[in-house]
Backbone as JSON Lines, residues from 0, in Angstrom:
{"i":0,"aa":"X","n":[-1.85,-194.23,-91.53],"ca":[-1.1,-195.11,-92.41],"c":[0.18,-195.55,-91.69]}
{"i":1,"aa":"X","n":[0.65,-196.86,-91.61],"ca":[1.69,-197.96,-91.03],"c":[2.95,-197.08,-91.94]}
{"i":2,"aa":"X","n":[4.21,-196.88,-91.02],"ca":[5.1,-196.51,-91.62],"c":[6.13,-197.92,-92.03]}
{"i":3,"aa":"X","n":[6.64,-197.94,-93.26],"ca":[6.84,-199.09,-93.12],"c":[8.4,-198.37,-93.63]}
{"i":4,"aa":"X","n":[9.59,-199.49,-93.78],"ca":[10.83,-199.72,-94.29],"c":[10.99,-201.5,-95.16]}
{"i":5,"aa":"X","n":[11.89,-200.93,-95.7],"ca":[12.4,-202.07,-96.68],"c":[13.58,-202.63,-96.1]}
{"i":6,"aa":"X","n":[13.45,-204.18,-95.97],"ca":[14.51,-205.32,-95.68],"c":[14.18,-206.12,-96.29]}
{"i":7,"aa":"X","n":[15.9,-206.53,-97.07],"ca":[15.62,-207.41,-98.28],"c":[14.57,-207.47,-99.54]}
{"i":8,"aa":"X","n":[14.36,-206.33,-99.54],"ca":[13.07,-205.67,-100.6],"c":[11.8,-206.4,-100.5]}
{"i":9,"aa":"X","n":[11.94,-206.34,-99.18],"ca":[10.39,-206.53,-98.79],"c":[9.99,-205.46,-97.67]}
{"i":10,"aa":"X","n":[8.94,-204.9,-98.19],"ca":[8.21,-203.84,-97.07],"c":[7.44,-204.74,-95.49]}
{"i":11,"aa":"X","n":[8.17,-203.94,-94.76],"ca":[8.01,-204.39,-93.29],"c":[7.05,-203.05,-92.26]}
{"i":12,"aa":"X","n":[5.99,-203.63,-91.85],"ca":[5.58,-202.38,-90.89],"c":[6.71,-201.85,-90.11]}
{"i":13,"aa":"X","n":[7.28,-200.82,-89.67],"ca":[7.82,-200.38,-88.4],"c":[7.17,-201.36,-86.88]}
{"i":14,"aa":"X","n":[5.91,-200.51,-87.33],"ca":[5.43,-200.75,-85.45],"c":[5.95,-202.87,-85.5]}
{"i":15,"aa":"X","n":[5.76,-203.67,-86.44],"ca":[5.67,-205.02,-85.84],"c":[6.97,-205.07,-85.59]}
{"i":16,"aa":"X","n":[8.25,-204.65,-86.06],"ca":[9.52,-205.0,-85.36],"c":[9.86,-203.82,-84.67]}
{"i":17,"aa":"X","n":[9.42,-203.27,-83.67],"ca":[10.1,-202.11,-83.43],"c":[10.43,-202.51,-82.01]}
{"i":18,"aa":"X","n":[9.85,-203.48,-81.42],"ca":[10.41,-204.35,-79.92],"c":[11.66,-205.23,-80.46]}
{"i":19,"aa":"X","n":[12.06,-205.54,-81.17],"ca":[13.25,-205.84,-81.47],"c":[14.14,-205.62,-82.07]}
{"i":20,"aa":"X","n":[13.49,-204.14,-82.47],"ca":[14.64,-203.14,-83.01],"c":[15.27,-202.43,-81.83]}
{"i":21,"aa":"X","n":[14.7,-202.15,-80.96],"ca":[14.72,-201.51,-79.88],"c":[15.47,-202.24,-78.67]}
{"i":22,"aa":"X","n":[15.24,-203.78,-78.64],"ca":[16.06,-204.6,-77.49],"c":[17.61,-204.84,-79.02]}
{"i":23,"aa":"X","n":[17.52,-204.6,-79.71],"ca":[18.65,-204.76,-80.57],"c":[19.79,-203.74,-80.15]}
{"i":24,"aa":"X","n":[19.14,-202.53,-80.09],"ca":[20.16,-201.46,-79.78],"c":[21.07,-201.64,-78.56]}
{"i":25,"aa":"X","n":[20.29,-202.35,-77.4],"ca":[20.6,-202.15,-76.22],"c":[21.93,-203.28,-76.39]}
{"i":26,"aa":"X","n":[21.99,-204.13,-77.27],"ca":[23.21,-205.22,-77.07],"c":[24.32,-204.83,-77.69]}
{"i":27,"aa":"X","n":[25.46,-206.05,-77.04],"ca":[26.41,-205.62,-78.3],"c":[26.63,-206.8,-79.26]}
{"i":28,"aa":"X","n":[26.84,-206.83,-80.43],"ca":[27.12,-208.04,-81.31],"c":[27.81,-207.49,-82.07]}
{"i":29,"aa":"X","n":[28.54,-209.08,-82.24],"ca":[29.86,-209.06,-82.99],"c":[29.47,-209.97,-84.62]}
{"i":30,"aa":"X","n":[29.9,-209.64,-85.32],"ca":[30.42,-210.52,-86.83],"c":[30.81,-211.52,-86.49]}
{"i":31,"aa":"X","n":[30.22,-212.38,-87.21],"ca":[30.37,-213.84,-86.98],"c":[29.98,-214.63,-88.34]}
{"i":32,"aa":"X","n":[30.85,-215.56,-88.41],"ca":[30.49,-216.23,-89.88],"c":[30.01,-217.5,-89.17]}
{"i":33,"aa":"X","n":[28.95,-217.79,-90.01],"ca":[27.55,-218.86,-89.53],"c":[28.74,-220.17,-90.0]}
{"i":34,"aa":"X","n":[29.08,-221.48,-89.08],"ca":[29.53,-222.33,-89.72],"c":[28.98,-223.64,-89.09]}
{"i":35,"aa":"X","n":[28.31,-223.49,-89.0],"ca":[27.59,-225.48,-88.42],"c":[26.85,-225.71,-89.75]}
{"i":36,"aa":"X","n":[27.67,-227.17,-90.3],"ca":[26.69,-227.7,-91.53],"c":[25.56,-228.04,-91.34]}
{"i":37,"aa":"X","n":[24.53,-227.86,-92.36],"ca":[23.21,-228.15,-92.56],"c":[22.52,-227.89,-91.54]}
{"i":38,"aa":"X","n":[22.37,-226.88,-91.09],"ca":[21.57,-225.81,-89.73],"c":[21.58,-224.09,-90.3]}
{"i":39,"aa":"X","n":[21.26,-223.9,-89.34],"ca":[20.63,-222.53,-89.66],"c":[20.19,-221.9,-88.64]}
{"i":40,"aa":"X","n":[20.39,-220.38,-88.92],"ca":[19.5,-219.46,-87.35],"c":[18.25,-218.16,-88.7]}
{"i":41,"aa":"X","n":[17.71,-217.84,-88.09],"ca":[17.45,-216.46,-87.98],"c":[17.34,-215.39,-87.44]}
{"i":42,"aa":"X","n":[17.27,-214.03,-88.58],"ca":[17.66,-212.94,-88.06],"c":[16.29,-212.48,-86.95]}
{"i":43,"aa":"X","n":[16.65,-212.09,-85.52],"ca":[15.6,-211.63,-85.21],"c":[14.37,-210.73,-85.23]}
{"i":44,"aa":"X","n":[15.22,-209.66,-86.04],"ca":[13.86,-208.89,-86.68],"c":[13.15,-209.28,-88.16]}
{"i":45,"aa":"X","n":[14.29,-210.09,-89.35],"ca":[12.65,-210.28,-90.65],"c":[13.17,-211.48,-90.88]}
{"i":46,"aa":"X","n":[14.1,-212.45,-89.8],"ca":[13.42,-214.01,-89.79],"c":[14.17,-214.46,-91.48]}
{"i":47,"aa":"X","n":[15.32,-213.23,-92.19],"ca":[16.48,-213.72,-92.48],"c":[16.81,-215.39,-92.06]}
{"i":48,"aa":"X","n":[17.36,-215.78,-93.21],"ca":[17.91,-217.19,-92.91],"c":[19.51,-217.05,-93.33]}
{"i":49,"aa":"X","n":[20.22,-217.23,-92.26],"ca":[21.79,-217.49,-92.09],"c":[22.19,-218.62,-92.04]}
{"i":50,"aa":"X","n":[22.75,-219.22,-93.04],"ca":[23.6,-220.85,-92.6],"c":[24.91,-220.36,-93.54]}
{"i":51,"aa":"X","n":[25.48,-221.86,-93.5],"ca":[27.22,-221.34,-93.8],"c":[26.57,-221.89,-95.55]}
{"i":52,"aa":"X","n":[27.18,-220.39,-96.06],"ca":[27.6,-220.28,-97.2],"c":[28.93,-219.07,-97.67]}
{"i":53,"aa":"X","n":[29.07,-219.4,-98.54],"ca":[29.91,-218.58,-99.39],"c":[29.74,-217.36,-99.47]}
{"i":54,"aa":"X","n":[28.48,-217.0,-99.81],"ca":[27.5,-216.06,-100.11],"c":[27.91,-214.64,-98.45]}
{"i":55,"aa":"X","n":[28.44,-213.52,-98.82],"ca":[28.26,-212.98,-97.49],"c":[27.42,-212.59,-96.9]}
{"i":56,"aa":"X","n":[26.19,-212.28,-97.68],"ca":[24.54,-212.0,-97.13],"c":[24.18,-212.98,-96.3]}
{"i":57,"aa":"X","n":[24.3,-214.28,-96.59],"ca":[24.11,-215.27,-96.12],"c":[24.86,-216.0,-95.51]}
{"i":58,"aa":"X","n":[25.58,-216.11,-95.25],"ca":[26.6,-216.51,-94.5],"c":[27.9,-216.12,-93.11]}
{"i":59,"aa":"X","n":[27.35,-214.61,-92.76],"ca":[27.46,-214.21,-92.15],"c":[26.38,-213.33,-91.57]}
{"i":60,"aa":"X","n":[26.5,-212.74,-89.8],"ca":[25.72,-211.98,-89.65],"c":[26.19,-211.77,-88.35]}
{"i":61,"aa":"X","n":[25.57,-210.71,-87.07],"ca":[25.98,-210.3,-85.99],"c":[25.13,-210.98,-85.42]}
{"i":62,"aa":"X","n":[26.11,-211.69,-84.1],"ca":[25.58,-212.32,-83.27],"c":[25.47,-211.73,-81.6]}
{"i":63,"aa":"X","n":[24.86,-212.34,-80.88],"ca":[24.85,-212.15,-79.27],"c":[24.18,-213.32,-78.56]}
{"i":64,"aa":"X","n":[24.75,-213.44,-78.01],"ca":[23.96,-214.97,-77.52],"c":[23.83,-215.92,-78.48]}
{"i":65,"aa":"X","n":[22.51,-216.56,-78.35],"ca":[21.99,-217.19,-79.49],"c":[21.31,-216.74,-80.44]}
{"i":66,"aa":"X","n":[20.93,-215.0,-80.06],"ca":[20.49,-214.13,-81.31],"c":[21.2,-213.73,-82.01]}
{"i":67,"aa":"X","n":[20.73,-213.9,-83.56],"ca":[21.59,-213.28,-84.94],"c":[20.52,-212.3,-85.33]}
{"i":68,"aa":"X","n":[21.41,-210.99,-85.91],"ca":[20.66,-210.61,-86.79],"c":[21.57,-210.09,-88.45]}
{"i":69,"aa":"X","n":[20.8,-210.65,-89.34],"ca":[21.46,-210.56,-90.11],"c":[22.28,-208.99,-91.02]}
{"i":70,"aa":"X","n":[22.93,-208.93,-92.07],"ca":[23.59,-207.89,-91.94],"c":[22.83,-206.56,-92.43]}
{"i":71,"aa":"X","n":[22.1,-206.86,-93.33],"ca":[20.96,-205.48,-93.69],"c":[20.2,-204.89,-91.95]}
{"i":72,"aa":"X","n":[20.07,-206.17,-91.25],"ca":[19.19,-205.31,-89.95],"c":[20.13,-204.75,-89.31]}
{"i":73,"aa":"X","n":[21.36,-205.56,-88.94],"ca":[22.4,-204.77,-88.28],"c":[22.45,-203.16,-88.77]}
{"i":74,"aa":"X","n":[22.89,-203.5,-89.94],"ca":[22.96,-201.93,-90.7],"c":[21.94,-201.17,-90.6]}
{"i":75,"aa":"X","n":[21.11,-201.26,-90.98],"ca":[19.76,-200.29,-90.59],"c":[19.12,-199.78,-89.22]}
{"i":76,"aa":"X","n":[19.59,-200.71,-88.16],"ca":[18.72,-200.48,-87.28],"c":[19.78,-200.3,-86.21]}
{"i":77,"aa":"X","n":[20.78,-201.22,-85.76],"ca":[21.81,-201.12,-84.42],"c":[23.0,-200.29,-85.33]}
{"i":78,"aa":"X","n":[23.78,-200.4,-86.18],"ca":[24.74,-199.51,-86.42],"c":[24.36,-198.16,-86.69]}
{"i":79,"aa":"X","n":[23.28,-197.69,-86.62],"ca":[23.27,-196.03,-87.13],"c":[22.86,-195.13,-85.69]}
């Protein structure tokens, strides 16, 4: 049986993000508030959608490069 975890209350296998849970750790990223109008990124591991809002779930997230990941993955996976 697939071990799975919850992001954004949706159940996610482990094994399908665990290559980018894993190149996640190795970086460093900083907080960043998403601000280019009417665009958008996603988070690299569950594909989270970040654009500029109000909202801090959404509207912020840790960046590196041109990868974001948003703040539930940060928390779960690179900060612990």
């Amino acid at each position: 049986m697939a071990k799975t975890v919850e992001i954004h209350d949706q159940a996610w296998n482990v094994e399908d993000i665990q290559r980018e849970v894993d190149w996640s750790k190795q970086q460093t990223w900083n907080l960043t508030e998403f601000t280019v109008e009417n665009d958008h990124e996603h988070c690299l591991i569950c594909y989270w959608t970040i654009f500029k809002s109000p909202d801090v779930e959404s509207g912020k997230g840790y960046k590196f490069n041109n990868n974001w990941l948003c703040l539930e993955c940060y928390g779960k996976f690179v900060a612990t």
